[in-house]
Backbone bond lengths (Angstrom), bond angles and torsions (degrees), N, CA, C in turn:
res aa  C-N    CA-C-N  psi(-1)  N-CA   C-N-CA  omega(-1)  CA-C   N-CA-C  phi
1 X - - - 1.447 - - 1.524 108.38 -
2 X 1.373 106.95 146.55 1.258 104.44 -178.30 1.337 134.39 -68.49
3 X 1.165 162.12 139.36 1.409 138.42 -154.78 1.391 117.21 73.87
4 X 1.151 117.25 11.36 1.728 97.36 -149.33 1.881 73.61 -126.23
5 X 1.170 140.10 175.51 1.177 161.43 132.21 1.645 123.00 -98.09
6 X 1.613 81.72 107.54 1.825 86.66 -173.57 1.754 118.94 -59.76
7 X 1.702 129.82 139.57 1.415 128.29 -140.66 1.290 80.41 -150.86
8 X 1.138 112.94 124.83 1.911 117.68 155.31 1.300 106.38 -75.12
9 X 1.363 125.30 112.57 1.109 126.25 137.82 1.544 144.30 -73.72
10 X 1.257 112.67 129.30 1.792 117.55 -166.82 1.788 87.40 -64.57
11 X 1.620 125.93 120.63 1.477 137.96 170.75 1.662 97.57 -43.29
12 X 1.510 115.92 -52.53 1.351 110.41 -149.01 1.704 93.19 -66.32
13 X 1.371 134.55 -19.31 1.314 132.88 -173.33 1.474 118.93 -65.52
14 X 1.407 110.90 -49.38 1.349 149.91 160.40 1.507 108.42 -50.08
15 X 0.846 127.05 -74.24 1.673 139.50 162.76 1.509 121.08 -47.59
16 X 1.487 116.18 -32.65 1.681 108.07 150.42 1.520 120.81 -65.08
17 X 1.493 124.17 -61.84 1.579 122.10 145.44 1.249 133.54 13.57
18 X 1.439 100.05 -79.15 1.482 130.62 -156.70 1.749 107.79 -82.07
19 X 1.274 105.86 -70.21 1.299 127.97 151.24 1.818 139.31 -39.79
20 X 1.198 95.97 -47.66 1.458 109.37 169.32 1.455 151.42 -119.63
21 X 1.447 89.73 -33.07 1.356 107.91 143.95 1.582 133.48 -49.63
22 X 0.984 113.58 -94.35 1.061 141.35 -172.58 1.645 113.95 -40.81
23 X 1.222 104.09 -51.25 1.246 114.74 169.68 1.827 114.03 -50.17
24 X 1.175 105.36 -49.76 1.156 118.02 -170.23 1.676 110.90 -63.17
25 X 1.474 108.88 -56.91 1.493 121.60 146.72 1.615 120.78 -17.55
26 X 1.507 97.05 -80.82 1.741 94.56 -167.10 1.852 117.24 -84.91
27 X 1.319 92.15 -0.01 1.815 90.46 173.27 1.339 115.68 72.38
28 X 1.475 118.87 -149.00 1.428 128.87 134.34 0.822 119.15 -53.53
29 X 1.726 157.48 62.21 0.840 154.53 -132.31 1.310 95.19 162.51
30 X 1.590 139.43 -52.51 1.189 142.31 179.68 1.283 153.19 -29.62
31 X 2.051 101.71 -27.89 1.457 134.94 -172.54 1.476 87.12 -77.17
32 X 1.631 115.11 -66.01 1.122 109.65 -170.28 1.666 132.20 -88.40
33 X 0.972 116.40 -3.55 1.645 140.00 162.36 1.736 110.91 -53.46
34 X 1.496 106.09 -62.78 1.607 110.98 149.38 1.665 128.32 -73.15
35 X 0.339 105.87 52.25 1.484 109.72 -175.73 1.415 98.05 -141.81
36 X 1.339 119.99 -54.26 1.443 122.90 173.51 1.153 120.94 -71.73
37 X 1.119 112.52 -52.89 1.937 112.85 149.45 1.008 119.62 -36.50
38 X 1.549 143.95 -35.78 1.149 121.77 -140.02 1.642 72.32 -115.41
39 X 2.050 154.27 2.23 0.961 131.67 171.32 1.638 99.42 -98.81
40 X 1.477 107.75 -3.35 1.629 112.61 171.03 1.347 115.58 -51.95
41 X 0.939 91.08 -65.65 1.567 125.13 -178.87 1.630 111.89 -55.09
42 X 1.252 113.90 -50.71 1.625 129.14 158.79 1.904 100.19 -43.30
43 X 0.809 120.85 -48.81 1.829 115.55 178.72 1.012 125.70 -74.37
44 X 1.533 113.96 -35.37 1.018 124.14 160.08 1.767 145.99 -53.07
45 X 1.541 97.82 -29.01 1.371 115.24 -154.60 2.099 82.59 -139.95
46 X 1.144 118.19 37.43 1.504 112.98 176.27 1.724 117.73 -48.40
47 X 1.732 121.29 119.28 1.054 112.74 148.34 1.662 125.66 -98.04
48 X 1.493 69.89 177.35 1.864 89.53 -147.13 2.411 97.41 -67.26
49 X 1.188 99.85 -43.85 1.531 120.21 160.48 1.784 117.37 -147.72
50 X 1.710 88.41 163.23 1.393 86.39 -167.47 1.796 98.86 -64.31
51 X 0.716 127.17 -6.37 1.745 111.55 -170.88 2.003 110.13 -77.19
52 X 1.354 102.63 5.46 1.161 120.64 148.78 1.523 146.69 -59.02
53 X 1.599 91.60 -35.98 1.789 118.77 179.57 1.390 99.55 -27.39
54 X 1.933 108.27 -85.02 0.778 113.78 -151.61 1.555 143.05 -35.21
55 X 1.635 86.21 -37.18 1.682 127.73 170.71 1.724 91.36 -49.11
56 X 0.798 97.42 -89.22 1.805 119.66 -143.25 1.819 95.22 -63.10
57 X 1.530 122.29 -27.25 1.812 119.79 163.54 1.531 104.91 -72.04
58 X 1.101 128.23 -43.12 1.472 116.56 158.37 1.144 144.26 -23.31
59 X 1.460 105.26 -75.78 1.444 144.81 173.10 1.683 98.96 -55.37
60 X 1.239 106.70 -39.98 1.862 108.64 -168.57 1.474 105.62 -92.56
61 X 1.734 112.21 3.14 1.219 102.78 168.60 1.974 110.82 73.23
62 X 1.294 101.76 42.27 1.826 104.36 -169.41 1.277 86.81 -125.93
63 X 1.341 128.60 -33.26 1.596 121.95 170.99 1.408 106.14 121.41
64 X 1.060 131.59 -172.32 1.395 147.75 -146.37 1.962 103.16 -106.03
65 X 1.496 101.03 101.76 1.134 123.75 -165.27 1.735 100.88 -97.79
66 X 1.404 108.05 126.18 1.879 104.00 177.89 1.455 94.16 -130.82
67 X 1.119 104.98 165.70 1.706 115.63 -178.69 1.543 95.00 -113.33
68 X 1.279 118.22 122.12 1.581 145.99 -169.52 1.597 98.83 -83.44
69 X 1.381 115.50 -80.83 1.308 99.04 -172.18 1.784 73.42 -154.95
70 X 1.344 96.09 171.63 1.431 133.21 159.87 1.669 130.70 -107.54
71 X 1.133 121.93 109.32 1.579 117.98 171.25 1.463 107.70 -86.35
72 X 1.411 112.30 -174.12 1.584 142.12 135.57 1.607 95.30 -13.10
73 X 1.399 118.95 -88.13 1.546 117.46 -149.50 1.568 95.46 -141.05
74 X 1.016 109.15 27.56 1.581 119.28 176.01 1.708 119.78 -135.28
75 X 0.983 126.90 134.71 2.046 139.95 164.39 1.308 86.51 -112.19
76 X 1.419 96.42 149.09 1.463 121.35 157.14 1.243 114.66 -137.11
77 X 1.668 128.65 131.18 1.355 116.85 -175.13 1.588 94.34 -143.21
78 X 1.382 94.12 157.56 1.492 93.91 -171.24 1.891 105.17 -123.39
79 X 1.127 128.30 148.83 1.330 148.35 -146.93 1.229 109.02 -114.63
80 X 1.917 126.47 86.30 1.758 97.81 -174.88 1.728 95.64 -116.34
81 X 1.256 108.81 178.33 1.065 99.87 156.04 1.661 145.09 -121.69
82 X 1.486 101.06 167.12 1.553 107.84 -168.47 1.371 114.66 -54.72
83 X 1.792 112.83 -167.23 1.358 117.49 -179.30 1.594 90.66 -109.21
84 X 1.152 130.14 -5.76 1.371 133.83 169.27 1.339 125.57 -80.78
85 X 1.399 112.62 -23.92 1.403 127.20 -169.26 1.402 100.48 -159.75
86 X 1.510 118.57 126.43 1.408 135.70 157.82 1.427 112.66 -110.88
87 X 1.418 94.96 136.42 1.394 115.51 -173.36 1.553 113.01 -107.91
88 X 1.253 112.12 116.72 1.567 119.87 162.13 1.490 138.99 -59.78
89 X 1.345 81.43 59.53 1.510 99.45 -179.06 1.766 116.99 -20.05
90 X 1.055 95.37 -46.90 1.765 98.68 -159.88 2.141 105.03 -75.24
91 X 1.291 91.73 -45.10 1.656 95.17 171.55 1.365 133.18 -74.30
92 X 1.522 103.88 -40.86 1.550 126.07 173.02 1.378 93.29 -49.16
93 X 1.994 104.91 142.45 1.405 129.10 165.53 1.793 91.86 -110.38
94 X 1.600 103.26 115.06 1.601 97.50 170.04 1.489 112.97 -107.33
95 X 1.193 113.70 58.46 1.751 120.38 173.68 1.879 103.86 -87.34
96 X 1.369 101.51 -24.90 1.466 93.12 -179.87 1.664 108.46 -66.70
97 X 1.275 121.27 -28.62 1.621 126.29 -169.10 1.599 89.79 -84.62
98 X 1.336 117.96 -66.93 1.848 106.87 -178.11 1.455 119.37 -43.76
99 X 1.548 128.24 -47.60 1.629 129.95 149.56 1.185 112.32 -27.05
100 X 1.427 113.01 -67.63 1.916 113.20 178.94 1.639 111.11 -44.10
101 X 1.564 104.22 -68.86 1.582 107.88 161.96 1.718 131.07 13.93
102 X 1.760 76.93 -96.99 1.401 141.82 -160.80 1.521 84.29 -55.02
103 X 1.659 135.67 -72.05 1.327 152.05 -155.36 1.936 95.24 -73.11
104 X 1.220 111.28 -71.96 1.233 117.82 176.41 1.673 121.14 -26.88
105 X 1.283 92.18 -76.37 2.110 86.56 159.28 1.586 128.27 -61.64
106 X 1.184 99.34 -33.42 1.588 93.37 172.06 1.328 102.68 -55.49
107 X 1.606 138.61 -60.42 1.145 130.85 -165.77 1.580 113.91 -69.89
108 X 0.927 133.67 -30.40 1.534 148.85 141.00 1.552 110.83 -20.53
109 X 1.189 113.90 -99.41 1.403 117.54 163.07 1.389 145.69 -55.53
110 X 1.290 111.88 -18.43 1.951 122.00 171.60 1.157 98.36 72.40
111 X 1.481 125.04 42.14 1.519 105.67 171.26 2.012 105.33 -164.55
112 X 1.123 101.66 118.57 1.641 107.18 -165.29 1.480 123.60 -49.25
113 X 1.748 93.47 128.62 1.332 90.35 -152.99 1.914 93.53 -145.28
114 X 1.277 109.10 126.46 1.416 138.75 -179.03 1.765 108.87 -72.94
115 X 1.315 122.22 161.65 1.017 139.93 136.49 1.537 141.37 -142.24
116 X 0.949 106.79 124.39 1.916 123.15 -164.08 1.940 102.36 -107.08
117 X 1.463 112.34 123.56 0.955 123.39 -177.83 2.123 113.49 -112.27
118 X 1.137 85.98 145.57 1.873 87.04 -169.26 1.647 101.04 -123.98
119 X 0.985 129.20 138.82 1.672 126.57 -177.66 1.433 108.80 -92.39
120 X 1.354 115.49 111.38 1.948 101.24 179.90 1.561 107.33 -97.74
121 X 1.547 116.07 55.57 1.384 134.06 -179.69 2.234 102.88 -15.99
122 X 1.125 108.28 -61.89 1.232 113.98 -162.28 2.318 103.03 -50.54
123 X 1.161 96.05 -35.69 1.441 128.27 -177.35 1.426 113.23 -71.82
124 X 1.593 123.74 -33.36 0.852 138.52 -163.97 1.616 128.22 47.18
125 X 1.622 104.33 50.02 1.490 110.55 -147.37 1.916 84.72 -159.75
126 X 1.584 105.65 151.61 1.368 120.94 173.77 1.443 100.29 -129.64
127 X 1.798 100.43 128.44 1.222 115.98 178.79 1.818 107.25 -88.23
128 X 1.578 116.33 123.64 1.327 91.05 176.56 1.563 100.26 -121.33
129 X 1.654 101.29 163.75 1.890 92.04 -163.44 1.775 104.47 -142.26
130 X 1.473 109.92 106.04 1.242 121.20 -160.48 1.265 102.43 -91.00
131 X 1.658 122.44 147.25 1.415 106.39 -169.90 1.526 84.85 -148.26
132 X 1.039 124.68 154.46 1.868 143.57 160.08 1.298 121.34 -101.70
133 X 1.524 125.24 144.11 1.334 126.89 142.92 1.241 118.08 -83.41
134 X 1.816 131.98 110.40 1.257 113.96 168.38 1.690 114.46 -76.79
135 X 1.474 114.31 35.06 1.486 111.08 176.82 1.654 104.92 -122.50
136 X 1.280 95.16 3.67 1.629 107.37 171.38 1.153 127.86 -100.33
137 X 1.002 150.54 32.33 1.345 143.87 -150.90 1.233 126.10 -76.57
138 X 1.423 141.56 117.03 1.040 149.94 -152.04 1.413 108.27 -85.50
């Protein structure tokens, strides 16, 4: 990112945070606490198109982002992880990355647009699946 000075972060630092913290912090409360964060953060950090993702989930340390397929009014991309960073699939809440998503195309496209994430535990990978109303337009 631009401005930013790239920093190795130790995972296990990041992964207490993410993992333990936070959770503990927002409670029941957490799904949607990130979720809003994570379209905060989407305004904050605007790309220019999604063919950017990959870059900027990298760089942010969220892991290795691919674009699955494309529909009509749907992307699907799936989330694995690096040799730098492993992700705990099974504990991790990834509503903060579908928020990022979710916000990112909406502002992209002008037209309201969700993201819903599914865990493919066996895969060790999260499918997330962004969808629009073109009768919504933001």
């Amino acid at each position: 990112m631009e401005g930013y000075k790239m920093k190795t972060i130790p995972s296990f630092g990041y992964e207490i945070l993410r993992d333990h913290l936070l959770p503990s912090i927002l409670g029941k409360h957490e799904e949607d606490v990130l979720y809003w964060a994570g379209k905060e953060l989407a305004r904050k950090f605007p790309l220019f198109s999604m063919d950017e993702l990959p870059s900027f989930f990298g760089e942010a340390g969220w892991g290795q982002l691919i674009l699955e397929k494309e529909i009509k009014d749907e992307l699907h991309y799936i989330l694995m992880t690096t040799e730098e960073m492993s992700i705990n699939i099974e504990q991790r809440c990834f509503r903060l990355e579908a928020g990022f998503l979710a916000e990112q195309k909406q502002k992209q496209l002008g037209y309201l647009t969700e993201c819903y994430e599914e865990k493919i535990e066996k895969k060790n990978c999260v499918k997330f699946i962004l969808k629009w109303d073109l009768k919504e337009k933001i």
